[in-house]
N, C-alpha and C positions, 0 to 999 in steps of 0.2 A: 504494500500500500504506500511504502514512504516513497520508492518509486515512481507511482502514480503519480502523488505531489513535486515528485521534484520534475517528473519529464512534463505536467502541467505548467509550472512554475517556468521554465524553460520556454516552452512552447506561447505562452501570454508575452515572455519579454519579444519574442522572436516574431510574433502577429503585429507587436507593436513599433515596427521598426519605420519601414516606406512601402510606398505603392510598388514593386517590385513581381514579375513574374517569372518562372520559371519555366526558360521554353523546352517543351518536352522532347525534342527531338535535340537540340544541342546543347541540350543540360546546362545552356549558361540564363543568367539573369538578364529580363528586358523589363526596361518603364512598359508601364500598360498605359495602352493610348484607348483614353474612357470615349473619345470621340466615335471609335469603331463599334458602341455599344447602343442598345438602347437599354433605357434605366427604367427600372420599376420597382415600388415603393421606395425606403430611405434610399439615400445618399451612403453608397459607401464609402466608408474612411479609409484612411492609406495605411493596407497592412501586407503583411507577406499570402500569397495567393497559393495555398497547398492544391498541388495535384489529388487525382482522384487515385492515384498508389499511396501518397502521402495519409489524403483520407482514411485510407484501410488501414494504415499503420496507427492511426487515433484511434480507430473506432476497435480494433484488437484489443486496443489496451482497458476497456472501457466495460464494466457491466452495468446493470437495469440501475440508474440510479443518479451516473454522472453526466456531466454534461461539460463543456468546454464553448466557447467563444471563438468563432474561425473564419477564416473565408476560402472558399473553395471556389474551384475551377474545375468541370465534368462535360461529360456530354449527359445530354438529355434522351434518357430511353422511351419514354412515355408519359402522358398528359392529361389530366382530368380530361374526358371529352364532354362532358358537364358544362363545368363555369371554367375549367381551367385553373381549379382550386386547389390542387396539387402537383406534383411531377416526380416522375420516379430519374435518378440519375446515376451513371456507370460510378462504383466504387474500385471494380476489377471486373475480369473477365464472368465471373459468375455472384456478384454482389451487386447489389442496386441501395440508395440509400433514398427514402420518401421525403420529397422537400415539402413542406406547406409553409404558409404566410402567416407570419404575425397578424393576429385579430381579425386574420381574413382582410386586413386592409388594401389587397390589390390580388390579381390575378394574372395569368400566364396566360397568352396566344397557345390555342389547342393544336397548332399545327407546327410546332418546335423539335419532335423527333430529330434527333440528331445533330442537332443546333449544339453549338458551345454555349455555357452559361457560368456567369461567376456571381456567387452566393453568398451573401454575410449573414454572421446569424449564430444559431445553436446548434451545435451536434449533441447527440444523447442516445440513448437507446434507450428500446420501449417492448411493451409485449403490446403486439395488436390483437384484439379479440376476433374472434370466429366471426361476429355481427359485423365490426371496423372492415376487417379482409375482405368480406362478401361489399360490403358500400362500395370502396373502391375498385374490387371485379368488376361491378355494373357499373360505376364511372367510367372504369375503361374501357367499356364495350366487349365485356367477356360474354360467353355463351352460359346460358343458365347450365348447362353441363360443368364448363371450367364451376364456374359459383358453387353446385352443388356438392363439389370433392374441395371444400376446406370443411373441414371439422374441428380443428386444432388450432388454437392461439401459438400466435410466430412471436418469436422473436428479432426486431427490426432496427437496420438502422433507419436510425430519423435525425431529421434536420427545420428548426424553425427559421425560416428568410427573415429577416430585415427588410432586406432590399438583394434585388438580383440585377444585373446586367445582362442582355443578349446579346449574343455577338449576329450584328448586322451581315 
């Protein structure tokens, strides 16, 4: 656990630094030009921008309970086709982590698949119930089949937005 604390502890000074991102194919550091974005809800502030490998490596370290301040950078797997009240995003090859929005105060374009998106906000993990899982099957257009084989509360990453950026 003191672990925990110290690579948090670490990881808040390191958020707090500059607007800075990590480009993923030449592993070096670029300014992020916010121009190439569009913004929805707050204004993000200039912090270090974790990959969606980076992500995986928070969200490991992390059981039902904690939670951390971050901003992330993912692609977008899938979209409330609703209101666009949520979005599921790549954490790794087989992890997706659930975005939702502070207070519901703004929503996501239903047509983002595969869009890049940079996220400020809360990471945490959660148990979604049977009823939660099923809501969002039918938000995204699953077949009452898919809906009818959840039985069992998952275990999830999740993430509360702030504000998100799209990349234009």
């Amino acid at each position: 656990m003191k672990k925990m604390y110290v690579f948090i502890s670490f990881l808040s000074f390191v958020l707090g630094c500059t607007s800075f991102q990590k480009d993923s194919q030449s592993g070096k550091v670029q300014e992020l030009d916010k121009e190439m974005y569009t913004s929805f809800g707050a204004s993000l502030n200039d912090a270090t921008i974790l990959t969606a490998s980076d992500l995986h490596d928070v969200y490991n370290d992390m059981v039902v309970g904690d939670t951390i301040q971050l901003t992330l950078s993912s692609t977008v797997n899938s979209v409330c086709k609703s209101k666009g009240c949520w979005m599921k995003v790549n954490v790794n090859d087989s992890t997706e982590a659930r975005v939702t929005f502070k207070d519901y105060g703004f929503f996501m374009p239903k047509d983002i698949e595969n869009d890049t998106i940079i996220a400020q906000g809360k990471a945490f993990i959660a148990v979604s119930s049977v009823e939660d899982q099923k809501h969002f099957a039918e938000d995204a257009g699953k077949s009452e089949e898919e809906i009818s084989q959840i039985t069992q509360p998952e275990r999830t990453y999740s993430f509360i937005a702030d504000g998100v950026l799209l990349k234009n």
